[in-house]
Steps between C-alpha positions, in 0.01 A plus 500: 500500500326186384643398106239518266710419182806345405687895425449551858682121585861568651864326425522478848389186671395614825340835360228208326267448820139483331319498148176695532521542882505123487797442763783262361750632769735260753249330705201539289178259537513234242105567408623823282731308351224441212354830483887671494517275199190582305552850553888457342295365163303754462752730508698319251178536286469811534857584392461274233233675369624809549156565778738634764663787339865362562779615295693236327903580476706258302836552564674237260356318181097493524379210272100529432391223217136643533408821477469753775380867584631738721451868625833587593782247388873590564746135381911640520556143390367303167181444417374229305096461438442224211117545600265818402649788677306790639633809647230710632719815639830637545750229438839546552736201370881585546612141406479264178175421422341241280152518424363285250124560604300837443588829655193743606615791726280790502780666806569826525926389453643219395847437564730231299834535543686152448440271209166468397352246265114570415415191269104507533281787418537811712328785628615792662248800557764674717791681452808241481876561527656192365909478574538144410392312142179430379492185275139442453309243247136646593347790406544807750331818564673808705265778559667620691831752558760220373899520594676220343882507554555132395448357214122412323486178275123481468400250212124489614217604341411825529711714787331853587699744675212789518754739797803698470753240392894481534671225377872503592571181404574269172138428429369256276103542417389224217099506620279766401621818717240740545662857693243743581714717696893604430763276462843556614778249310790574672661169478761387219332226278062536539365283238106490447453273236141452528223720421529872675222711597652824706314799498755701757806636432832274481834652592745257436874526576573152392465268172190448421354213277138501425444213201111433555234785367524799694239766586657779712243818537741667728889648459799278465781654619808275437875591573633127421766430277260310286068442488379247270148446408476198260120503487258743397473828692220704557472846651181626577568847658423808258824628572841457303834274504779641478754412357925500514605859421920526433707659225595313190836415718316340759348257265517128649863357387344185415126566365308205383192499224209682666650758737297836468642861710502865429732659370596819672733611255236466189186502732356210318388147640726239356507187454747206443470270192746259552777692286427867603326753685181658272298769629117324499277605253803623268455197233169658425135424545490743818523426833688707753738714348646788747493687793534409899137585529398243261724259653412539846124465409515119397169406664381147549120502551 
């Protein structure tokens, strides 16, 4: 079978008798000598430029300081690209990888599973299951299904995550964070200290800090030992939040100036002062005054 490309080249010496029909066996005339030649650079072309359809597989550290596009890219080593980076399909990375150029994948998977460093601006139409760390300086869009096990420390921009989101690990967000879809915070420490847009649900079994402006249109469902929101909050469903309900016994052991639960025992909200609990509107001028119904009906429109 005459070897039209270099995919179909063998490791074997004597299995290497032509290029193109071009014979290059023991005893061959020296006049295709040339043409044997030619033909060789023009399949090195055409790998080069990706023409002939051959697979690349890097087995150990794959260096590109330009950028590069691929169909189908599989690396079980590192990966470093200092260039513009472009993934065009499935990509499946199961080493460290460095990228300091863009990422534009528009795969149907994309796989990440050792260290991952994402420093330019990144785009991933796709779903993406992410087992390593993202550390990325540019601003990054996810549209699609996103599984993040490592840890996200995205200081960019803006950073969209528009699919169904888990984040498992410690993430820190200090860009504009725009979630579209849910959010899962299962890690311990996720701090998003920049602006928050996320109009899905969060269920969050970790500690959550969210310092910027927030606007979350959706649930947040958080079982950490502690959420703090140091900026302003704004929720834009016509439902209800609902607060801590417990007995006057279950009251925190150490409140601080600003606490506010219902009281189960009194069926009042209440809130603390600094010195002692006070059932709200109870100093006069109305407000709420009692009732679970009235309680549970706190709307923020």
């Amino acid at each position: 079978m005459p070897k039209t490309k270099i995919s179909e080249y063998s490791t074997t010496n004597s299995n290497n008798t032509d290029i193109e029909s071009i014979n290059i066996d023991e005893g061959c005339a020296p006049s295709g000598i040339n043409n044997a030649i030619r033909e060789l650079m023009v399949h090195l072309k055409e790998f080069q430029t990706g023409s002939s359809g051959d697979p690349l597989t890097v087995a150990g550290g794959f260096v590109a300081s330009g950028g590069f596009s691929a169909n189908t890219m599989t690396v079980t080593g590192i990966l470093t690209a200092s260039g513009g980076t472009i993934l065009s399909s499935t990509n499946t990375i199961s080493g460290s990888a460095i990228i300091s150029g863009n990422i534009n994948s528009s795969g149907s998977a994309n796989t990440f599973s050792g260290g991952v460093v994402h420093s330019g601006t990144n785009t991933f139409s796709s779903s993406v299951i992410l087992s390593g760390n993202v550390n990325s300086s540019g601003s990054n869009t996810f549209s699609g299904a996103q599984v993040i096990s490592g840890n996200i420390n995205s200081s960019g921009t803006t950073n969209t995550f528009s699919g169904g989101n888990i984040f498992s690990g410690a993430n820190t967000m200090s860009g504009t964070t725009v979630i579209s879809g849910n959010a899962t915070l299962s890690g311990t420490t996720n701090t998003i200290s920049g602006a928050a847009i996320i109009s899905g649900n969060i269920n969050s079994s970790g500690t959550n800090t969210f310092s910027g402006s927030q606007v979350i249109s959706g649930n947040i469902n958080a079982t950490g030992t502690t959420n703090t929101f140091s900026g302003d909050v704004l929720f834009t469903s016509t439902g209800a939040v609902k607060m801590p309900v417990g007995t006057q016994a279950q009251r925190p052991g150490t409140p601080v100036a600003g606490m506010v639960r219902f009281n189960d025992d009194t069926d009042v909200l209440e809130v603390y002062t600094g010195a002692t609990w006070t059932a709200l509107g109870s100093g006069g001028g109305g407000g709420i005054t009692t009732g679970k119904a009235i309680a549970m009906a706190i709307v923020f429109g």
